[in-house]
C-alpha positions as CSV (number, residue, x, y, z in Angstrom):
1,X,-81.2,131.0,24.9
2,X,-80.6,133.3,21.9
3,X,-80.0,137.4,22.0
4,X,-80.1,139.0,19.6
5,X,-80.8,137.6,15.4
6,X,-77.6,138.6,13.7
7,X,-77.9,137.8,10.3
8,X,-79.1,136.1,7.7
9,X,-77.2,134.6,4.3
10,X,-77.4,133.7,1.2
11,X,-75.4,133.0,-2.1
12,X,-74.8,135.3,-5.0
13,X,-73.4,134.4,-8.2
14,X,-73.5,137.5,-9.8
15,X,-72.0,139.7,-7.0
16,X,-72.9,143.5,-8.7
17,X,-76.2,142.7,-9.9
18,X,-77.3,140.8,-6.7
19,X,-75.8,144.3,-4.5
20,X,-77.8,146.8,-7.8
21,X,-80.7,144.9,-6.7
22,X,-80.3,145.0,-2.9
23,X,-79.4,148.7,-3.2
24,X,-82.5,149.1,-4.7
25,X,-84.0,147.9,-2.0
26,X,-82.6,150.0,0.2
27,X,-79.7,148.5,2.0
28,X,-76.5,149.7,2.0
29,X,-73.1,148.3,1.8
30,X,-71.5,147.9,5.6
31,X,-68.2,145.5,5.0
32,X,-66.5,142.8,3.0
33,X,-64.3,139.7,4.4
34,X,-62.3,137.2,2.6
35,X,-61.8,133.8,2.6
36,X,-59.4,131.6,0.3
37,X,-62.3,130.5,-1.8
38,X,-65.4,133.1,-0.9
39,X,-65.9,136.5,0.2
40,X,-68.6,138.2,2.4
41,X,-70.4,141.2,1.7
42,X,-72.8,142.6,5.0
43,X,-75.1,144.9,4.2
44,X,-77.9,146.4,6.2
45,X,-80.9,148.6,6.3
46,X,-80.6,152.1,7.3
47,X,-80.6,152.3,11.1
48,X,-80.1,148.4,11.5
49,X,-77.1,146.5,11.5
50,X,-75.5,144.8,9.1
51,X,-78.3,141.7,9.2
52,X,-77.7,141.0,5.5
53,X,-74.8,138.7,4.3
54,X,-74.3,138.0,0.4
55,X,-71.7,134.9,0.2
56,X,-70.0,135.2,-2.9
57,X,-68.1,131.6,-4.2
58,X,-64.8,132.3,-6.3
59,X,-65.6,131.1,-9.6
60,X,-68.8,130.0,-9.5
61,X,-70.7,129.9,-12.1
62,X,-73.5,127.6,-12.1
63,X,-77.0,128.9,-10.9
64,X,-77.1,127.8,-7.1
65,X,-79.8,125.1,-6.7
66,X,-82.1,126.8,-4.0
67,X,-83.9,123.4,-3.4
68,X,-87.6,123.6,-2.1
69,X,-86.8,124.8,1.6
70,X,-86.2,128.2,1.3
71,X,-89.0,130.7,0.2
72,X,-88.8,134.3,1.3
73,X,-87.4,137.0,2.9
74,X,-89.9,139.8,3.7
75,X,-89.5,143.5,3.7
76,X,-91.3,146.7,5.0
77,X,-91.8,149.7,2.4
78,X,-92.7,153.1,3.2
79,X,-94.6,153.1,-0.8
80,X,-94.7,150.0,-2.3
81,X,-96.3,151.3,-5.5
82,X,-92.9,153.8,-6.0
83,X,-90.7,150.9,-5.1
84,X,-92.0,148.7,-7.5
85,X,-91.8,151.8,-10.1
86,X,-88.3,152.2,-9.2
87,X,-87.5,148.6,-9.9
88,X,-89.4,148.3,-13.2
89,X,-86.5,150.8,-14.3
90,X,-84.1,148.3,-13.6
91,X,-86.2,145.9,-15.2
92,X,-87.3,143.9,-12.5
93,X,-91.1,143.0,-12.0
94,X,-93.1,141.8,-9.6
95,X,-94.3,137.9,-9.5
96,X,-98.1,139.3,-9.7
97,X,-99.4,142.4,-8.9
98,X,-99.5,144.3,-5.7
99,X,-102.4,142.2,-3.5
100,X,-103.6,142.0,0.2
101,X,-102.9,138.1,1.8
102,X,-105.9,136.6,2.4
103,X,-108.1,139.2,1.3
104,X,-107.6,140.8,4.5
105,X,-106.9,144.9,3.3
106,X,-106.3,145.6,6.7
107,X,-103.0,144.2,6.7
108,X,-101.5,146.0,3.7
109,X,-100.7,144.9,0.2
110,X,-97.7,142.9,-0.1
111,X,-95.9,141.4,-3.5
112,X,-92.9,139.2,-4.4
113,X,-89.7,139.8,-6.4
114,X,-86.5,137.7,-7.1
115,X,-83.5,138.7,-6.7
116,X,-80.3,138.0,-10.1
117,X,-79.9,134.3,-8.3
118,X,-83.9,133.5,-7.7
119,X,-84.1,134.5,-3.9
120,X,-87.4,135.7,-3.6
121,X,-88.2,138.6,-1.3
122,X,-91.9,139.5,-0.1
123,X,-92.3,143.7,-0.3
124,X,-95.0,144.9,2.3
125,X,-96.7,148.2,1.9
126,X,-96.9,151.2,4.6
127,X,-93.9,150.6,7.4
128,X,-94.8,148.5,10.5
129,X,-96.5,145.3,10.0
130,X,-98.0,143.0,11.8
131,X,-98.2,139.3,10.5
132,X,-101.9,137.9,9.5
133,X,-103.0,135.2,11.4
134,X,-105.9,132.8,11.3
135,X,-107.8,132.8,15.3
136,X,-106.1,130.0,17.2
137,X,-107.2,126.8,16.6
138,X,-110.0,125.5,19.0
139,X,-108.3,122.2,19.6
140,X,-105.1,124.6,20.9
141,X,-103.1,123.9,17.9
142,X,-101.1,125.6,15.4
């Protein structure tokens, strides 16, 4: 049975705009390890570890194909409306404006960016967050 979650990965072509727009975010640089062909950089949220892994590919230089499985990484923010002001700066905008899933407001507003390669990353509003669900399902399904 699992632990702990360690960390999560993907690839970056474009290794200082990918880490300009994670900083921006608000995680920081932790470590770096090479390989032959690829190197590692970890980075990690203030008071977390270093959950964050950008895989860098010597060379590369083709737009990674990021296929129809993946969609989202999500993140807390303490003010979404300054983050997304800080961002614009750096000319980066927002999929569609700030809105609250489902119409539900109690749950906070979220929005999407993307990241230099296409990684898209869900911004939630206002610290801890609990994920919106439907009631279960009267047949005891998901």
């Amino acid at each position: 049975m699992p632990t702990a979650f360690v960390h999560t990965c993907i690839r970056a072509r474009d290794v200082e705009a990918s880490l300009r727009f994670y900083e921006l975010l608000g995680f920081e640089r932790r470590g770096r390890l090479v390989f032959e062909s690829a190197y590692n950089i970890y980075m990690g949220l203030p008071g977390d570890g270093d959950t964050f892994e950008l895989t860098v590919n010597v060379g590369r230089t083709e737009p990674y194909d990021l296929g129809d499985g993946y969609n989202h990484m999500a993140l807390t923010v303490d003010d979404l409306d300054a983050l997304l002001a800080t961002l614009a700066q750096a000319g980066i905008e927002p999929e569609k404006p700030p809105y609250a899933p489902g119409g539900r407001d109690e749950v906070g507003r979220i929005c999407f960016v993307a990241d230099p390669d296409g990684y898209r990353v869900e911004l939630i509003d206002g610290g801890a967050f609990a994920t919106p669900q439907d009631p279960p399902h009267p047949a005891g399904g998901a």
